[in-house]
C-alpha positions as CSV (number, residue, x, y, z in Angstrom):
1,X,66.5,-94.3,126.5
2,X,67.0,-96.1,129.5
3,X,65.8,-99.3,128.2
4,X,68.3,-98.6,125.7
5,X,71.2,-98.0,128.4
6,X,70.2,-101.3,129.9
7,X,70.2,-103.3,127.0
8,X,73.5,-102.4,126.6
9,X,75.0,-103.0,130.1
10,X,73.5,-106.7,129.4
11,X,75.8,-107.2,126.5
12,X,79.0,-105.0,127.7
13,X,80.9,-108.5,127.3
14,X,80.0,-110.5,124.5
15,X,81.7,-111.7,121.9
16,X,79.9,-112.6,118.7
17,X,81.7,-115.1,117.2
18,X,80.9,-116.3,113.2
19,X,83.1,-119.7,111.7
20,X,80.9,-120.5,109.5
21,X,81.2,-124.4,110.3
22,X,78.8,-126.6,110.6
23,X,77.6,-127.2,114.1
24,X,78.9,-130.9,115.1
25,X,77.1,-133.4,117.5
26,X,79.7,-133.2,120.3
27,X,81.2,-129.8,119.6
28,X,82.8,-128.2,122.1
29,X,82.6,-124.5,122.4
30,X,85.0,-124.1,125.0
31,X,87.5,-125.5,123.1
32,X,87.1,-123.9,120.0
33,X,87.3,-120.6,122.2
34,X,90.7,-122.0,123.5
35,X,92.2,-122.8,120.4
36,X,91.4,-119.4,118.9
37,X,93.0,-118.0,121.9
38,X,95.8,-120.0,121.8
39,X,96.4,-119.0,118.0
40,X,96.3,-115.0,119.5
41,X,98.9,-116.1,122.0
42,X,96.9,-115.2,125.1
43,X,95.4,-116.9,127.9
44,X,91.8,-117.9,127.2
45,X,89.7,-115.4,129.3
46,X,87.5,-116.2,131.8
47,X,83.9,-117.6,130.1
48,X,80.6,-116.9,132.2
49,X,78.8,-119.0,129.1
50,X,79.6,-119.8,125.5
51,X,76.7,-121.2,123.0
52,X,75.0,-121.0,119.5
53,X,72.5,-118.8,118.5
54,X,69.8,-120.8,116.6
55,X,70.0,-119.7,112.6
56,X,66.5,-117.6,111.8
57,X,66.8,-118.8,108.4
58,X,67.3,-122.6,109.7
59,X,65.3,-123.7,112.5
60,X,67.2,-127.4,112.2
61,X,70.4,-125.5,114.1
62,X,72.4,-128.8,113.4
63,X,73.1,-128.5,110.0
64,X,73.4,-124.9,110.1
65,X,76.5,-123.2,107.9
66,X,76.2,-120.1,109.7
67,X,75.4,-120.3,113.5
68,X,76.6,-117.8,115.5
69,X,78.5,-118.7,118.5
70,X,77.9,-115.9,121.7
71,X,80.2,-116.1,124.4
72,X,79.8,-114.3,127.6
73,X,82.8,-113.1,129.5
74,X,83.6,-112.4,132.8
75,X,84.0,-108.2,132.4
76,X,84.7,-105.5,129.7
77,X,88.4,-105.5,130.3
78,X,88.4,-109.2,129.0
79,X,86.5,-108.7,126.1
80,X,88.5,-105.6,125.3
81,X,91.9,-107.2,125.7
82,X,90.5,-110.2,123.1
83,X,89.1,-107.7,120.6
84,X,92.6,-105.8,121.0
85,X,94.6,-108.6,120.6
86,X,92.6,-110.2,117.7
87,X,93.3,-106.8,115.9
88,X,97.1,-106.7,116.5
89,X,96.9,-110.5,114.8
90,X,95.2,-109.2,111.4
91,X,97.6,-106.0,111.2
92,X,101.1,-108.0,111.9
93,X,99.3,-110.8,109.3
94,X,98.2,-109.0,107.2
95,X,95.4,-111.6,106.9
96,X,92.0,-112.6,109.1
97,X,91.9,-115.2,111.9
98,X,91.0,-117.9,109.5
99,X,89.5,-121.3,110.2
100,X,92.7,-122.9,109.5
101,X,94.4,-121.0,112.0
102,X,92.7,-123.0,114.8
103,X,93.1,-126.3,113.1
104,X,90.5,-126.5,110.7
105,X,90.8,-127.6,107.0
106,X,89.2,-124.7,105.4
107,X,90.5,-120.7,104.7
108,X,86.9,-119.2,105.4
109,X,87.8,-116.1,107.7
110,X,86.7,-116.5,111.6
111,X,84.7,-112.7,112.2
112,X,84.5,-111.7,116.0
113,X,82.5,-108.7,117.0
114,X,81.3,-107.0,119.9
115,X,77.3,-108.1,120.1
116,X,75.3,-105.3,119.7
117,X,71.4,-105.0,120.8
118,X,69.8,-105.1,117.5
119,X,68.8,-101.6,118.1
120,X,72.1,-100.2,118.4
121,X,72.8,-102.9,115.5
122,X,70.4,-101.0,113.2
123,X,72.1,-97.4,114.3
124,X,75.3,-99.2,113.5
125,X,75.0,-100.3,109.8
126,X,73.3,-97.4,108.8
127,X,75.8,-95.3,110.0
128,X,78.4,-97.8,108.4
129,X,76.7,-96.9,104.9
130,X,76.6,-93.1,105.5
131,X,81.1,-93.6,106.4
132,X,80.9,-95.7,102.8
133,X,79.2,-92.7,101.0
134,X,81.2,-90.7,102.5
135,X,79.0,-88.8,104.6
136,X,81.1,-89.8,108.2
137,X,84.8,-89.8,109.0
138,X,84.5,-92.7,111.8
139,X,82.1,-95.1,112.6
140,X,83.0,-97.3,115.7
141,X,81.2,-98.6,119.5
142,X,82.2,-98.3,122.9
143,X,80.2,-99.7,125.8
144,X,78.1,-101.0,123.5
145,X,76.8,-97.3,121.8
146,X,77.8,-96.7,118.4
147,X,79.8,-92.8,117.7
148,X,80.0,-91.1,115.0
149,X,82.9,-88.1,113.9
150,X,81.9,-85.9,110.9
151,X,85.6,-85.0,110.5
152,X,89.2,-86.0,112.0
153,X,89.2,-83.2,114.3
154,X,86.0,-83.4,115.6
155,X,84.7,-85.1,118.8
156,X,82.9,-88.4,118.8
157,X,79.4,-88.0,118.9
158,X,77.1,-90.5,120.6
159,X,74.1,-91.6,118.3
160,X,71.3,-93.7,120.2
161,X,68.4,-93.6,117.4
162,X,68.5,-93.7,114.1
163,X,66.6,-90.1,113.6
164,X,70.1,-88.4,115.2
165,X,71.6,-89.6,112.0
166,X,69.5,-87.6,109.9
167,X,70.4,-84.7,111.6
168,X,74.5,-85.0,109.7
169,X,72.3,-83.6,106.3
170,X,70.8,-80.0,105.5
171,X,68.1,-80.1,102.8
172,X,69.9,-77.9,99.9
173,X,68.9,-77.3,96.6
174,X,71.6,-79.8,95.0
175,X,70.3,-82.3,97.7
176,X,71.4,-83.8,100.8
177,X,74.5,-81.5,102.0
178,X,76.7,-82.4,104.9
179,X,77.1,-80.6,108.2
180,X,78.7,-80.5,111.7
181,X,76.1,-81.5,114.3
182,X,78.3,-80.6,117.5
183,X,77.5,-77.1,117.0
184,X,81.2,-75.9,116.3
């Protein structure tokens, strides 16, 4: 558990950023990071370190459609305010940052998440399926830990391992039933 924890506090401000765009020969990172800024209309945050994840499925990162770009901010607060901002752009535009929004020819949507350890990852889209099958009210992270709410009124409910999970279903006789794990 406290491996977990400090897995976590390593990745409290990244942003996982995916263009889907080719990485070029003399890209520049920071400035792609600026120019999405700019289209938020807010000043580019502070950037401890910005680079691309090498592709698991292409080792030859060059030509790779699908590279993810990590970049490290300074604090929590920064990556916050981006991730705020960024959602106040796709509700008042009723669209995704797109590629052409930062001065690219193409309307493939730009996705930017907060970077998860792949264990919380794991916890993450499995609880993502359970909201789809309507098993969860809410699914979302803070601080890098993924909560859960079984209903509107209940209180978030911190989930580190995918065997807490289990515990939102009852065995029944007409299967898997649904219940309130907080005890009230």
């Amino acid at each position: 558990m406290q491996n977990h924890r400090q897995e976590n506090s390593l990745v409290a401000i990244d942003l996982r950023i995916n263009l889907r765009i080719p990485c070029l020969a003399n890209e520049n990172l920071h400035e792609v990071f600026d120019n999405i800024c700019c289209t938020l209309n807010i000043n580019t945050p502070e950037v401890k370190t910005i680079f691309r994840l090498q592709n698991k499925n292409n080792k030859n990162k060059n030509n790779s459609q699908d590279a993810v770009i990590m970049a490290k901010l300074m604090s929590p607060y920064d990556k916050n305010f981006f991730l705020k901002t960024l959602s106040g752009f796709r509700k008042s535009n009723k669209t995704h940052l797109m590629l052409k929004h930062i001065g690219l020819k193409s309307n493939n949507p730009i996705f930017i998440n907060k970077h998860l350890t792949a264990h919380n990852y794991k916890i993450f889209q499995s609880a993502l399926n359970m909201k789809k099958d309507h098993h969860l009210e809410s699914v979302f992270t803070m601080r890098g830990l993924v909560y859960v709410k079984n209903s509107i009124t209940d209180k978030p409910i911190c989930v580190e391992h995918l065997g807490r999970l289990d515990e939102f279903f009852l065995p029944q006789n007409s299967g898997a039933g649904f219940h309130n794990i907080t005890g009230t």
